[in-house]
C-alpha positions in Angstrom: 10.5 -60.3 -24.2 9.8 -57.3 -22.1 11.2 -53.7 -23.1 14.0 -55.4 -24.9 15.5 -56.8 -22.5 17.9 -59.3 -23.1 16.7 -63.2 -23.5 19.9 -66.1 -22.9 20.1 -69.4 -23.4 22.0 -71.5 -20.8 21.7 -75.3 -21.3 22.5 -76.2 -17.9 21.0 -73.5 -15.0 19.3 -74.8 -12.0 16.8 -72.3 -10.3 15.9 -74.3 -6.9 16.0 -77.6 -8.3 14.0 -76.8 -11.4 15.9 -77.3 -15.1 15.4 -73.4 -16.3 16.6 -73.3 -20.3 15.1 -69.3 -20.9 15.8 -66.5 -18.6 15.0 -62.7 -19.3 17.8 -60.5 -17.8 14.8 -59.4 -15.4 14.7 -62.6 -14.3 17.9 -62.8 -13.1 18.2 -60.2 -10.9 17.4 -60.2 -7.1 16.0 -56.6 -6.7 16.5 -55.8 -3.1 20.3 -56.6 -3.7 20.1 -53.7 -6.2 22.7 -54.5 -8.9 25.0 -57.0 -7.0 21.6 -59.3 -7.2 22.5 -60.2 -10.8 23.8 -63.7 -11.5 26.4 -62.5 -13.3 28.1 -60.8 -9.6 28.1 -64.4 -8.1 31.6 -64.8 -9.4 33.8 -62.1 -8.6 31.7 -61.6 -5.4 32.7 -65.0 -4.1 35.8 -64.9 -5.5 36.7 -61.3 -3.9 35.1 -63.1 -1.0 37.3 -66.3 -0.9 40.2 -64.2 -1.0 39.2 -62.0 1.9 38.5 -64.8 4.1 41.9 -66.5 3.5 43.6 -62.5 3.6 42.4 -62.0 6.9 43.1 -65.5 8.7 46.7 -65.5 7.5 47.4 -62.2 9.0 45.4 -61.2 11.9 44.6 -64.5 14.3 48.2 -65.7 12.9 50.5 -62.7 12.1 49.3 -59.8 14.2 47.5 -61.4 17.1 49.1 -65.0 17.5 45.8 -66.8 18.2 45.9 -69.3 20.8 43.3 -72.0 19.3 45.6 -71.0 16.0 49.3 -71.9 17.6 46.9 -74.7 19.0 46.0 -76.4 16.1 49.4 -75.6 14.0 51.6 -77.6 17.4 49.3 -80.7 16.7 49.5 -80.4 12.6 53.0 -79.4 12.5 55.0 -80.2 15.5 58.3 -79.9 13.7 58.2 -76.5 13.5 58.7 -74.1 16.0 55.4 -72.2 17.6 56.0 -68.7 15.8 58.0 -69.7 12.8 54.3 -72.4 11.8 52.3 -69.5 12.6 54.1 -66.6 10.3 55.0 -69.4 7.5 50.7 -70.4 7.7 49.8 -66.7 7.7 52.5 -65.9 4.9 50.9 -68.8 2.8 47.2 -67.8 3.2 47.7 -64.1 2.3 49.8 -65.2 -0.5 47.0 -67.4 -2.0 44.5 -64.6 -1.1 46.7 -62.2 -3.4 46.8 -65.3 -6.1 43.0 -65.5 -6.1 43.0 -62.0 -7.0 45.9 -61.5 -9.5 45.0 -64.7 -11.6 40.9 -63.7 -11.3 39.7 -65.7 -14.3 41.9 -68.8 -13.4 39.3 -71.5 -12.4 41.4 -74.3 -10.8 43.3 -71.8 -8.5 39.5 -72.2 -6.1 40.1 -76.0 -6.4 42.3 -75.9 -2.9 39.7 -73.4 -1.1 37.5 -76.8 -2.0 39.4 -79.5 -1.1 41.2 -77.4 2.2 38.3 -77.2 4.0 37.1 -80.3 3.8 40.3 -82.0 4.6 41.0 -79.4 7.4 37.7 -79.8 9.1 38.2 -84.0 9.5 41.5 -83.3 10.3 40.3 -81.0 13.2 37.1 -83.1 14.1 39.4 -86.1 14.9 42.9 -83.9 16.2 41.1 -81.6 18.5 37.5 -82.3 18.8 37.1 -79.6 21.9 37.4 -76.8 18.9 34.2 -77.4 17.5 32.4 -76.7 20.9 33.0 -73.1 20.5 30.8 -70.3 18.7 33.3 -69.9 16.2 34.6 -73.2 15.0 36.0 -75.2 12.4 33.2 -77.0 10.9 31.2 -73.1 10.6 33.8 -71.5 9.3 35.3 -73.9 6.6 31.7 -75.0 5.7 31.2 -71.3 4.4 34.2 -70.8 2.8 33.4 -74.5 1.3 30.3 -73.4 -0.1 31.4 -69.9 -1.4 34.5 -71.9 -3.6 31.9 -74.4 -5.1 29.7 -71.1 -5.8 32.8 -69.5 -7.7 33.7 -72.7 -9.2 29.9 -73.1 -10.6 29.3 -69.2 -11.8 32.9 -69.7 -13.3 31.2 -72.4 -15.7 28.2 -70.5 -15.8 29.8 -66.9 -17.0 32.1 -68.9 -19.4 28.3 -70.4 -21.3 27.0 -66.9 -21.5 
């Protein structure tokens, strides 16, 4: 153990595929990060994350700007309701759960629907309106990040909780 630092035990970290059972606090950092490298800041950073990512696509392409590939996708999904009233009530509904994510931080099933929505969105999408993921910005990009950031919180949730 260098200069005291601290030595953990965790039963269950994979570093790049390799079973790790020691790490040295040192070891855990990612220096040119400075300290939001640390393992440790993979939680509330993709959590804080998650929730800015569903904050800002309930209110600006939905509330404030009225997005036309937005209104697009909510006439195919929800026909029943009228054009502005599904694009306020899906903007209201994402910025609520954004605020959720945040108030209830240490709740570790309230990230299960920012893993299971993008998933079901995206084939929903693919097979609905296919033309959407011709564009820069598109369904599959976007919900694959935001896929992989809610397993990431899921994971460090587990992984904080060991430590």
């Amino acid at each position: 153990m260098s200069r005291g630092s601290l030595t953990l035990t965790l039963v269950s970290v994979y570093s790049v595929g390799v079973k790790v059972s020691k790490l040295e606090k040192d070891q855990l950092q990612a220096p040119w990060l400075g300290p939001l490298g640390s393992i440790f800041m993979l939680y509330p950073l993709s959590r804080i994350s998650i929730s800015i990512i569903f904050f800002y696509h309930g209110l600006v392409p939905k509330i404030l700007f009225g997005n036309a590939q937005e209104i697009m996708m909510n006439n195919e999904f929800m026909p029943f309701l009228s054009e502005k009233f599904a694009l306020y009530s899906s903007g209201i509904v994402e910025i609520l759960y954004a605020i959720l994510l945040l108030v209830f931080f240490n709740n570790k099933w309230l990230v299960v629907p920012a893993i299971v929505f993008p998933i079901l969105a995206t084939v929903a999408i693919f097979f609905a309106l296919p033309e959407l993921f011709h564009n820069a910005f598109n369904p599959f990009s976007t919900n694959l990040s935001l896929l992989v950031l809610a397993l990431i919180n899921f994971k460090a949730f587990n992984e904080k909780e060991k430590i």
